[in-house]
GUGUKE-719000 format. One line per 3 residues: their letters; for each residue x, y, z of N, C-alpha, C, CB. Coordinates in nm, 2 decimals, always signed. Glycine has a CB too. Layout:
N
A	X Y Z X Y Z X Y Z X Y Z ~ ...
***
This chain:
177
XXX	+4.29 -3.37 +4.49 +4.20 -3.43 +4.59 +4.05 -3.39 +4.56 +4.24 -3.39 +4.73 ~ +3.96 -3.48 +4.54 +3.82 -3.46 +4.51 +3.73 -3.42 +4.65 +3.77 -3.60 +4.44 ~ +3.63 -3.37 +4.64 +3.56 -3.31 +4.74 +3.42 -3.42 +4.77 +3.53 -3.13 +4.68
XXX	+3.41 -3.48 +4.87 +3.27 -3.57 +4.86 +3.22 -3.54 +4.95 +3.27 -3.72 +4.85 ~ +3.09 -3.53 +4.91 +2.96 -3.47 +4.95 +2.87 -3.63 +5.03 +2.87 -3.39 +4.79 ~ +2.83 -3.62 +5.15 +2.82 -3.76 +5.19 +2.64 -3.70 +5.20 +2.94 -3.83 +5.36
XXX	+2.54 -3.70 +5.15 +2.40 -3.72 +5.18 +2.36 -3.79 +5.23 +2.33 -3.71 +5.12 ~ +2.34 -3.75 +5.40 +2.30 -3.93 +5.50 +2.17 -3.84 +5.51 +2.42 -4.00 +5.70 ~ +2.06 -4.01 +5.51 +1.94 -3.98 +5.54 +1.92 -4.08 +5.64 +1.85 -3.97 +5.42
XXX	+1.87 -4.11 +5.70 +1.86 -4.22 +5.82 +1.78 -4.14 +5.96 +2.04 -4.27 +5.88 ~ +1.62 -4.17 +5.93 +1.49 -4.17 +6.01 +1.55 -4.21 +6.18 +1.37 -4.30 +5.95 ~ +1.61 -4.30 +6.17 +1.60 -4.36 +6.35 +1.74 -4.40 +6.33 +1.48 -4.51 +6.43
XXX	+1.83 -4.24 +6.35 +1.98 -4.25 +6.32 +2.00 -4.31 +6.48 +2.07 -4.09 +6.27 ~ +1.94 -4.28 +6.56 +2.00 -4.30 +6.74 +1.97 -4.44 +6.74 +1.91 -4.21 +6.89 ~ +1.89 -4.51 +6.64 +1.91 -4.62 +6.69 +1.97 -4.75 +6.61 +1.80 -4.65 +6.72
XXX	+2.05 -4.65 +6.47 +2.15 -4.71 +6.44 +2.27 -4.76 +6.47 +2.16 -4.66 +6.39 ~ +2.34 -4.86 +6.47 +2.49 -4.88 +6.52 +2.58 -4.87 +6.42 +2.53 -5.00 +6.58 ~ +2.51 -4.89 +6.29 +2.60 -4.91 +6.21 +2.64 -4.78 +6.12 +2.55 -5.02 +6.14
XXX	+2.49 -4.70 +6.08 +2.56 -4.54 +6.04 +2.65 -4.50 +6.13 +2.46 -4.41 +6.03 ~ +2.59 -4.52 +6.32 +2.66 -4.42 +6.39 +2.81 -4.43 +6.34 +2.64 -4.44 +6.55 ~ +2.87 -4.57 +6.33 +3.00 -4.58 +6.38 +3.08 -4.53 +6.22 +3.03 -4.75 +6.46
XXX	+3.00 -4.58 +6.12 +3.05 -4.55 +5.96 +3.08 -4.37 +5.98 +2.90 -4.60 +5.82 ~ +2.98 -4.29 +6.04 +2.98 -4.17 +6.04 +3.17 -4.13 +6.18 +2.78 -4.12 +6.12 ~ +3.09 -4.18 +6.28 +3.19 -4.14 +6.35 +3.33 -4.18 +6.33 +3.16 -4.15 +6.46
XXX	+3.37 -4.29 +6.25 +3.52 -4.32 +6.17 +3.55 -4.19 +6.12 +3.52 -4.42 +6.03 ~ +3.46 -4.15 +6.04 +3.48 -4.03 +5.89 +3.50 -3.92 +5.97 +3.33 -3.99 +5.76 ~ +3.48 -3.84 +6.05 +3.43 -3.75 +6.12 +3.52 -3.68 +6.11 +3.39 -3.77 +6.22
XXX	+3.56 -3.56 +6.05 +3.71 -3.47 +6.01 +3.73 -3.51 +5.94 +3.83 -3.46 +6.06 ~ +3.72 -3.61 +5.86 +3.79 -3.65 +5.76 +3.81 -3.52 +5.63 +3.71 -3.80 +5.72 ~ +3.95 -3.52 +5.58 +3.96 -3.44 +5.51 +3.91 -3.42 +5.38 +4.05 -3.43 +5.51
XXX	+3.88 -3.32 +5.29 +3.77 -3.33 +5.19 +3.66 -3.39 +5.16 +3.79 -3.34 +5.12 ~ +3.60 -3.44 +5.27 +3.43 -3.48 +5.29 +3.33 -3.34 +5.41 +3.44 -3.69 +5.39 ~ +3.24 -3.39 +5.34 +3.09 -3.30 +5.39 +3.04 -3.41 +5.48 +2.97 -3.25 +5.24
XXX	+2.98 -3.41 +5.58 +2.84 -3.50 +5.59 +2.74 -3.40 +5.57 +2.81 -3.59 +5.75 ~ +2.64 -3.41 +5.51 +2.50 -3.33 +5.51 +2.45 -3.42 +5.58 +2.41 -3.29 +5.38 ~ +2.33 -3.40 +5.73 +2.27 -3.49 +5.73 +2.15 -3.40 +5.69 +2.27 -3.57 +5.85
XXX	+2.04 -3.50 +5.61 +1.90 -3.45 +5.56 +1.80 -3.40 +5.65 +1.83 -3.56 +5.50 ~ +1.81 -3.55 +5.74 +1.70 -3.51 +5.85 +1.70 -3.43 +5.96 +1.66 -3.61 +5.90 ~ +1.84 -3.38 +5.98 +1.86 -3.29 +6.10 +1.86 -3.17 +6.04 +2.00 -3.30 +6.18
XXX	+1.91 -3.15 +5.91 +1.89 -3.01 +5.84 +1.76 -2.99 +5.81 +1.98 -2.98 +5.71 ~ +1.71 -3.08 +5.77 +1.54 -3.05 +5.69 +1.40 -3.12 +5.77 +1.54 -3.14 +5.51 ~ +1.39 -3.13 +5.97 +1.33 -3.19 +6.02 +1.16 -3.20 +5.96 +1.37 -3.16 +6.14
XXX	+1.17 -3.04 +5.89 +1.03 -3.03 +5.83 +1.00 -3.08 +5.65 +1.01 -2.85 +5.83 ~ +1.13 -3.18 +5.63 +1.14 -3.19 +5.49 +1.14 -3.07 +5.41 +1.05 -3.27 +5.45 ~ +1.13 -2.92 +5.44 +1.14 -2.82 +5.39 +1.28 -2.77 +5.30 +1.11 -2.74 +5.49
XXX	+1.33 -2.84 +5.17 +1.43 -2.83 +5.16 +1.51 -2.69 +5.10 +1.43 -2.92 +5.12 ~ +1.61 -2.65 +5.13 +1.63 -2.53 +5.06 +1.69 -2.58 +4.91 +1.74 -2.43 +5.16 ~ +1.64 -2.53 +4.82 +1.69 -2.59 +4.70 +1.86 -2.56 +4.65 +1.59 -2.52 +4.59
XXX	+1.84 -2.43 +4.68 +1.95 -2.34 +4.64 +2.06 -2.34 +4.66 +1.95 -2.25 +4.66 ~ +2.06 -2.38 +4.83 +2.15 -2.43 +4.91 +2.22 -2.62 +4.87 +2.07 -2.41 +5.05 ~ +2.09 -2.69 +4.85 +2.14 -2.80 +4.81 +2.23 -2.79 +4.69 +2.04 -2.87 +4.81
XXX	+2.16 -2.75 +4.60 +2.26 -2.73 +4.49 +2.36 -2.60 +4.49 +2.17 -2.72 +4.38 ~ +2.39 -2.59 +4.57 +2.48 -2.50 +4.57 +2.61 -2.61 +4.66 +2.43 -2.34 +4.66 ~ +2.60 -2.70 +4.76 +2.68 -2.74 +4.81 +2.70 -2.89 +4.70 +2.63 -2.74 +4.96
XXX	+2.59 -2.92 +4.59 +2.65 -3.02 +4.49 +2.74 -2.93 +4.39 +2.53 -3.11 +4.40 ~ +2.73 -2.80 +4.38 +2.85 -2.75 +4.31 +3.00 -2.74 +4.35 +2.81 -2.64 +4.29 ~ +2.96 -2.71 +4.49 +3.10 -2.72 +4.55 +3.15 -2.86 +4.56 +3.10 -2.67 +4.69
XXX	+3.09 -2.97 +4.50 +3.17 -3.14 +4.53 +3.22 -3.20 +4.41 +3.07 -3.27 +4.59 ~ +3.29 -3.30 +4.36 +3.29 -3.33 +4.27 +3.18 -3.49 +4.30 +3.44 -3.32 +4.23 ~ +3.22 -3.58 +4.39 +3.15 -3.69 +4.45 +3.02 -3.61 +4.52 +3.25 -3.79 +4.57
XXX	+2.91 -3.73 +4.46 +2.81 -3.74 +4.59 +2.80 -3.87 +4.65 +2.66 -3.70 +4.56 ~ +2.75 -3.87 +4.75 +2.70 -4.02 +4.81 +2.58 -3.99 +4.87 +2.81 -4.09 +4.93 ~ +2.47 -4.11 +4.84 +2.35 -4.06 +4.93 +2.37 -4.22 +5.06 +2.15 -4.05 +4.80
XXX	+2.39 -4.16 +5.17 +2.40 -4.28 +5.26 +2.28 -4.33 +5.36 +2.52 -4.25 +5.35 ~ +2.24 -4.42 +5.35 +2.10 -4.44 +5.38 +2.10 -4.60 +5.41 +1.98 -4.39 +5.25 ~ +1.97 -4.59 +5.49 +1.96 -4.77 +5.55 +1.90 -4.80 +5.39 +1.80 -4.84 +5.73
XXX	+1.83 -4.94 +5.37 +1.77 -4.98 +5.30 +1.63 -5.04 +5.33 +1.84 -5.04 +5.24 ~ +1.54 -4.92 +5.28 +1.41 -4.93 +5.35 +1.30 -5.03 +5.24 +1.35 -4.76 +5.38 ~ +1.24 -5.12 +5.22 +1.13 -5.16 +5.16 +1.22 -5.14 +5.02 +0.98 -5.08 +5.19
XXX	+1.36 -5.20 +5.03 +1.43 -5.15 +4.88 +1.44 -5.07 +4.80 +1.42 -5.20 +4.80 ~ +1.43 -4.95 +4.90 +1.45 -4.83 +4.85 +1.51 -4.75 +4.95 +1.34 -4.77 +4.81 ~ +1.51 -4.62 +4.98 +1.59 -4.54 +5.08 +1.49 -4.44 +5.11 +1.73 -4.47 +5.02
XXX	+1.52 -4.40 +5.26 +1.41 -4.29 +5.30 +1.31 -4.21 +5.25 +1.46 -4.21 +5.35 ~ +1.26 -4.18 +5.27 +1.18 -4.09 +5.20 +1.25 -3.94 +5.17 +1.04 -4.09 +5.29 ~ +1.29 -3.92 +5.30 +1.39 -3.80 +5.26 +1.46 -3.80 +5.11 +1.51 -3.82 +5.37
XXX	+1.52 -3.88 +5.11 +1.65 -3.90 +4.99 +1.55 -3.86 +4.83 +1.72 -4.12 +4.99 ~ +1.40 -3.94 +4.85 +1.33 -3.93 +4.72 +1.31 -3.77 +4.73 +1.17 -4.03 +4.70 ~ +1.27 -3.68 +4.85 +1.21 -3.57 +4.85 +1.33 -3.51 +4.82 +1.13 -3.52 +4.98
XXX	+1.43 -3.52 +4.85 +1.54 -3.45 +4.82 +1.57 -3.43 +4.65 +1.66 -3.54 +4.90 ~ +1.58 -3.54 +4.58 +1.58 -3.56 +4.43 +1.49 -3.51 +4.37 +1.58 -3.68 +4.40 ~ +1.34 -3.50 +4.40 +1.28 -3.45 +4.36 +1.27 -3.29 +4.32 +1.23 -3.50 +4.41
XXX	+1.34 -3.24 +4.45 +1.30 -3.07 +4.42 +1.43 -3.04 +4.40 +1.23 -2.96 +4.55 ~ +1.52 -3.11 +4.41 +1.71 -3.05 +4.42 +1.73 -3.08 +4.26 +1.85 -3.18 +4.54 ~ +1.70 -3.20 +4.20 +1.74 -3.24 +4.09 +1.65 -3.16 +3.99 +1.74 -3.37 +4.09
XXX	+1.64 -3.01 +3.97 +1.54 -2.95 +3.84 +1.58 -2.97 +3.67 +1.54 -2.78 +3.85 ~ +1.49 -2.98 +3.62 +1.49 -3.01 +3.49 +1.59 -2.85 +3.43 +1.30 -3.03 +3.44 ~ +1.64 -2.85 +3.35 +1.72 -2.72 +3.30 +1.86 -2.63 +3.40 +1.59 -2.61 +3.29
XXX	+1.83 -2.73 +3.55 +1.96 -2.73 +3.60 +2.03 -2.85 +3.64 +1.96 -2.64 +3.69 ~ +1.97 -2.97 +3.64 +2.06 -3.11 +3.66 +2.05 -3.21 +3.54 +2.02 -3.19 +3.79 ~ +1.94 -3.16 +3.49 +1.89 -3.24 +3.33 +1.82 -3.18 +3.23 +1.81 -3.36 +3.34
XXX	+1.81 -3.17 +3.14 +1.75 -3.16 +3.01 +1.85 -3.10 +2.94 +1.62 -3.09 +3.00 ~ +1.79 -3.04 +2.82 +1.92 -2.96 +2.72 +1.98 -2.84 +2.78 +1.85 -2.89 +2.58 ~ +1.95 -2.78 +2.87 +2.01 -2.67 +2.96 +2.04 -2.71 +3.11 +1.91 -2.54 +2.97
XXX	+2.05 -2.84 +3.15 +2.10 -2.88 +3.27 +2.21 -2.99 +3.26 +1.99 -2.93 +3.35 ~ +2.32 -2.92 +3.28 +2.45 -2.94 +3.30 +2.55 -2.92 +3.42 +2.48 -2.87 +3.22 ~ +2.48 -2.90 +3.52 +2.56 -2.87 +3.65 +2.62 -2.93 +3.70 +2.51 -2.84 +3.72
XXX	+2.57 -3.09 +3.69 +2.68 -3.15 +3.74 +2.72 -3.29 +3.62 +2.63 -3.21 +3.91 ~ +2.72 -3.21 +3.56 +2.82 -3.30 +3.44 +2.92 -3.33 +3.50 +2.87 -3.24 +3.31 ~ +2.97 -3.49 +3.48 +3.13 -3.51 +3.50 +3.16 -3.54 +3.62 +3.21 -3.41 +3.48
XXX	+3.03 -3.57 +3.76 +3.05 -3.56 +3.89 +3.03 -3.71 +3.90 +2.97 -3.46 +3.97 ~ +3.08 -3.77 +3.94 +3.03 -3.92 +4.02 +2.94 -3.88 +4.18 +3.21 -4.05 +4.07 ~ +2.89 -4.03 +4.16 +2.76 -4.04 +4.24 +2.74 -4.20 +4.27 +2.62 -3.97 +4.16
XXX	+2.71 -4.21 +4.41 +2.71 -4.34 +4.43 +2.59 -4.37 +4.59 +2.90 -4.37 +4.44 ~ +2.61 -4.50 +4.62 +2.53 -4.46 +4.73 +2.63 -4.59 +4.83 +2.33 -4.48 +4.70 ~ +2.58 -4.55 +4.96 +2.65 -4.62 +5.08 +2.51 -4.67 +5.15 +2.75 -4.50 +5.19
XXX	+2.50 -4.78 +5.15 +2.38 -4.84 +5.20 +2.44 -5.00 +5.33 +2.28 -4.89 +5.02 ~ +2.30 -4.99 +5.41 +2.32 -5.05 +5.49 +2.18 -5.13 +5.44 +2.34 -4.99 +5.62 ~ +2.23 -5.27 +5.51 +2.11 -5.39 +5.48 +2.09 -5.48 +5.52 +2.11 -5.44 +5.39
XXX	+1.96 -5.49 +5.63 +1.99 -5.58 +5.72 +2.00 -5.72 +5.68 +1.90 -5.56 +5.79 ~ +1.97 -5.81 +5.57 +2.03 -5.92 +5.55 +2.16 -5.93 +5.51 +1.96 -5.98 +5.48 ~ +2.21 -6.08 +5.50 +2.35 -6.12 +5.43 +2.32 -6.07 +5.30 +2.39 -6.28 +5.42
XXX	+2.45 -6.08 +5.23 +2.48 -6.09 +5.07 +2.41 -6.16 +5.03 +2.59 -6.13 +5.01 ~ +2.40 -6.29 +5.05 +2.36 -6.39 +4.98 +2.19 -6.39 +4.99 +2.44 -6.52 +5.04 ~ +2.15 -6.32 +5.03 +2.01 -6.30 +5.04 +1.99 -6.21 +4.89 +1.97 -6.22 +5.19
XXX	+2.06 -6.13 +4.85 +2.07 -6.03 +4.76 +2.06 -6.16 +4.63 +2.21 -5.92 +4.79 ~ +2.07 -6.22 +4.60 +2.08 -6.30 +4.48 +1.96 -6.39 +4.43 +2.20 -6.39 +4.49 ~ +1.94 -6.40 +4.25 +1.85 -6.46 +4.22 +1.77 -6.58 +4.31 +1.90 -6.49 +4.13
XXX	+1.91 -6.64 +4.36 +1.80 -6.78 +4.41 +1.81 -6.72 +4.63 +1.92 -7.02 +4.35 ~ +1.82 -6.67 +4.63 +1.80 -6.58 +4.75 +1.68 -6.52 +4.79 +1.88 -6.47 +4.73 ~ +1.68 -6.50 +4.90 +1.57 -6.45 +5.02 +1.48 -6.31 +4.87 +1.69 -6.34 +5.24
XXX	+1.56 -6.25 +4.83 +1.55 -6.11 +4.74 +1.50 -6.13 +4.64 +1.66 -6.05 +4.71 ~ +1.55 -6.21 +4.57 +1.58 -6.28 +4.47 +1.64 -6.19 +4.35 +1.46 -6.35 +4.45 ~ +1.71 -6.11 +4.37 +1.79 -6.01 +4.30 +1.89 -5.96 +4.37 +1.73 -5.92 +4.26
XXX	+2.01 -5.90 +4.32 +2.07 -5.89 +4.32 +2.06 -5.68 +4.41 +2.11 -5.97 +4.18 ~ +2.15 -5.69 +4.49 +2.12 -5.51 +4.57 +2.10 -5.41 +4.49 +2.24 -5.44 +4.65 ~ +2.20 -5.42 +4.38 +2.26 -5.34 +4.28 +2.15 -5.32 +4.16 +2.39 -5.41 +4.22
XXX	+2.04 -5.43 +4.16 +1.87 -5.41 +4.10 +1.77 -5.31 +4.17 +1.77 -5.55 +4.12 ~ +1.84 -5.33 +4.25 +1.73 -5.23 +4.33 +1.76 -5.04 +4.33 +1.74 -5.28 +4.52 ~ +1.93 -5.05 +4.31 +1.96 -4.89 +4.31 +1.97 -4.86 +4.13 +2.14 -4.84 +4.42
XXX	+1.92 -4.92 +4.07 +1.88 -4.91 +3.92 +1.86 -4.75 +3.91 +1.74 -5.01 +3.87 ~ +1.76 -4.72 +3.96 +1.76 -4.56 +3.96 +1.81 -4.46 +4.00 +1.69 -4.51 +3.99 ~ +1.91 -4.49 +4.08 +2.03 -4.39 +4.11 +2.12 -4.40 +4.01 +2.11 -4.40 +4.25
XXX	+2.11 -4.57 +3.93 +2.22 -4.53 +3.78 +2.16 -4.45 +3.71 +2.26 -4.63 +3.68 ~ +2.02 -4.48 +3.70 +2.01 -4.42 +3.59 +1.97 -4.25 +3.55 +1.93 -4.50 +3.54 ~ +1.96 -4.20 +3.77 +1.97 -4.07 +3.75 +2.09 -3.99 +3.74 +1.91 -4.03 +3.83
XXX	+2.18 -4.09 +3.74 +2.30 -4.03 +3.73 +2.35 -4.00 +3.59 +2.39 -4.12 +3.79 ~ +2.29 -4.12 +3.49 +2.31 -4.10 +3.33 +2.22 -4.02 +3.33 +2.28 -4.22 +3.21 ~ +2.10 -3.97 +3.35 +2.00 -3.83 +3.32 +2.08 -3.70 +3.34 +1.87 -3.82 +3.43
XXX	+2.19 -3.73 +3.45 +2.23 -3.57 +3.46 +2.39 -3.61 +3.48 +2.15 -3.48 +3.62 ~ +2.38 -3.69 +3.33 +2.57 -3.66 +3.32 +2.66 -3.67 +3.40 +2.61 -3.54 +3.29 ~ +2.62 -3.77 +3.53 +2.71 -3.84 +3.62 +2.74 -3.95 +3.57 +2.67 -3.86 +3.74
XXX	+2.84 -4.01 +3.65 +2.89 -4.10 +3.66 +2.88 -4.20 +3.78 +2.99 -4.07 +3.64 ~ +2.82 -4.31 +3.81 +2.76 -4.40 +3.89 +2.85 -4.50 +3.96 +2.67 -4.45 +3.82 ~ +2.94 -4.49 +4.01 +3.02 -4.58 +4.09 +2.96 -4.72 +4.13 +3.06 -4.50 +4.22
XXX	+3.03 -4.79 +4.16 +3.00 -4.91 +4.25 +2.99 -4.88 +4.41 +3.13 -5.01 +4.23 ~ +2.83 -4.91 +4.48 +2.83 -4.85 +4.59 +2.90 -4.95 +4.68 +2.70 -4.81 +4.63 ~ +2.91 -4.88 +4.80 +2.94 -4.92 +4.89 +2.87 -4.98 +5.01 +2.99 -4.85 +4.91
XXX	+2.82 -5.11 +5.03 +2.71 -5.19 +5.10 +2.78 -5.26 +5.24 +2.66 -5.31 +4.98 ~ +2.69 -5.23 +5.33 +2.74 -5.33 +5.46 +2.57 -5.45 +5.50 +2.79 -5.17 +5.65 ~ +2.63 -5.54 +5.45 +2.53 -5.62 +5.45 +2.51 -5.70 +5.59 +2.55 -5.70 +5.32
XXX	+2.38 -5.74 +5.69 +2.37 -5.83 +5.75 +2.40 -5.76 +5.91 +2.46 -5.92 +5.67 ~ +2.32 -5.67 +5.84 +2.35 -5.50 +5.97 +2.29 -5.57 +6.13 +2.19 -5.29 +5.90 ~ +2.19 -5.68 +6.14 +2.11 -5.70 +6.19 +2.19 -5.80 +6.28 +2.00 -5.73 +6.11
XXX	+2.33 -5.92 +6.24 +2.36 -5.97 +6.31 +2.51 -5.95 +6.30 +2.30 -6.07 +6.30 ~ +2.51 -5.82 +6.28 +2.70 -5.76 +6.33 +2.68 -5.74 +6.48 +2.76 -5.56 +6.25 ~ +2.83 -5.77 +6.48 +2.89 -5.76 +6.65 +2.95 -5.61 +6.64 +3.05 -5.90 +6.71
XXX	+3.03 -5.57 +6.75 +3.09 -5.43 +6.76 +3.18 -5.47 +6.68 +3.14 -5.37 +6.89 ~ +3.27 -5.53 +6.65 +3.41 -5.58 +6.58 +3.38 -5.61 +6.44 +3.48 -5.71 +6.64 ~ +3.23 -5.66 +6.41 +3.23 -5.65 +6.26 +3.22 -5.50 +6.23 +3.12 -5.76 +6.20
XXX	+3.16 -5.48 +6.32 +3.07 -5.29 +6.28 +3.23 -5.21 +6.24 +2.96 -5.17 +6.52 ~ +3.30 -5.23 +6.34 +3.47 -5.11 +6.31 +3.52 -5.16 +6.22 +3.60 -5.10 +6.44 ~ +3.52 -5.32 +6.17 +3.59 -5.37 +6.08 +3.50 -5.27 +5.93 +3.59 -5.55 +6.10
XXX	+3.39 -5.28 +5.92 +3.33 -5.21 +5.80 +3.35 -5.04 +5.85 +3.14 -5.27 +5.78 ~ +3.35 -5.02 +5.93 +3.35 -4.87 +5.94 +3.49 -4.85 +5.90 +3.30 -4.81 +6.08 ~ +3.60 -4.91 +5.92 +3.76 -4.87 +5.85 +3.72 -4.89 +5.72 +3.91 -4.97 +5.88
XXX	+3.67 -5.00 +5.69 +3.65 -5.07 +5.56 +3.58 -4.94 +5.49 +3.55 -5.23 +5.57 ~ +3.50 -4.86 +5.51 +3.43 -4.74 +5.46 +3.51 -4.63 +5.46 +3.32 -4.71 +5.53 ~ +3.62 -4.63 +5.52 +3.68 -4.47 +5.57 +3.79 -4.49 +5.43 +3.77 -4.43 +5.79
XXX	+3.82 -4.58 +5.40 +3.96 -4.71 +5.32 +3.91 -4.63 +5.19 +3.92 -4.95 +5.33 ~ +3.73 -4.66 +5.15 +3.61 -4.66 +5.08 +3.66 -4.50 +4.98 +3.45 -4.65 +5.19 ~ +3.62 -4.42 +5.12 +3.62 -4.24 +5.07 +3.74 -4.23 +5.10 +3.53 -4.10 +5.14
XXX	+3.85 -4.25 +5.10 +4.03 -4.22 +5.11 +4.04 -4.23 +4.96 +4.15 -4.35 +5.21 ~ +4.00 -4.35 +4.88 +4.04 -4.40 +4.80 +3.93 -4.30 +4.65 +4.02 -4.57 +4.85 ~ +3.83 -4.28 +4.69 +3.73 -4.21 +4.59 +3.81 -4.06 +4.59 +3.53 -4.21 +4.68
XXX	+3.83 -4.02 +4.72 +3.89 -3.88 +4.73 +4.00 -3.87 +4.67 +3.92 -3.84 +4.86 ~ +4.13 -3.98 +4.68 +4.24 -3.94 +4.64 +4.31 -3.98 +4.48 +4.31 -3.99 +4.75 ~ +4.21 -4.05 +4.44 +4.22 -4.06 +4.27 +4.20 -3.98 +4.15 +4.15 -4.14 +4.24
***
């Protein structure tokens, strides 16, 4: 069984419905973490040591986050920035997390179909998290196919539980392969 590390960042979690309920599905769930960022680090003060000490203990990460201006919190960049060091997650002496997949769980307030060339976006979601592939090829991960709940803005309660199983289905399935 693999160990996943869930990194939720989410600014105005209370006024989320859709993390809340994705979170509170998972909640015990067996071999998963939630870190949340912004309740551990309200000063963005991150402990480095600690972060990387709890990506050693995982084999999965996930960074779970709304989708802000097509990107993810600011948290998530501050996080990467001082967690991810040159000579311990990349370069010729950063190897630490070789061999770990990494992926992201994102929410978005339009449809799918907004996500596509001839769409509201005009690209595709999976353009936009380009840099989580490609920080994943920098430090010898492996980059999954994320996990997206699109159209966050006009879900009912019943679509919300239907994606929140649909997520728990998500990390059963990442965990137990």
């Amino acid at each position: 069984m693999s160990r996943i590390l869930i990194l939720f960042a989410h600014p105005a979690f209370e006024k989320s419905r859709v993390h809340y309920q994705l979170l509170a599905t998972i909640r015990g769930m067996q071999g998963v973490t939630v870190h949340d960022l912004y309740e551990t680090y309200p000063d963005l003060n991150i402990d480095v040591r600690q972060e990387q000490g709890l990506l050693l203990q995982h084999d999965i990460i996930l960074f779970q986050h709304p989708l802000y201006w097509y990107s993810a919190p600011a948290m998530i960049k501050q996080w990467q920035d001082l967690v991810l060091e040159h000579g311990w997650a990349y370069g010729r002496t950063g190897t630490a997390l070789r061999g770990k997949r990494i992926t992201n769980v994102i929410s978005a307030g339009t449809k799918e179909d907004a996500y596509q060339p001839d769409g509201w976006h005009q690209h595709p979601l999976t353009d936009f998290l380009l840099p989580y592939k490609q920080t994943a090829t920098l430090c010898n991960m492996q980059y999954l196919a994320p996990f997206v709940v699109y159209g966050t803005h006009q879900l009912d309660a019943t679509s919300i539980s239907e994606q929140a199983i649909s997520y728990k289905q998500f990390l059963e399935t990442l965990r137990d392969r």
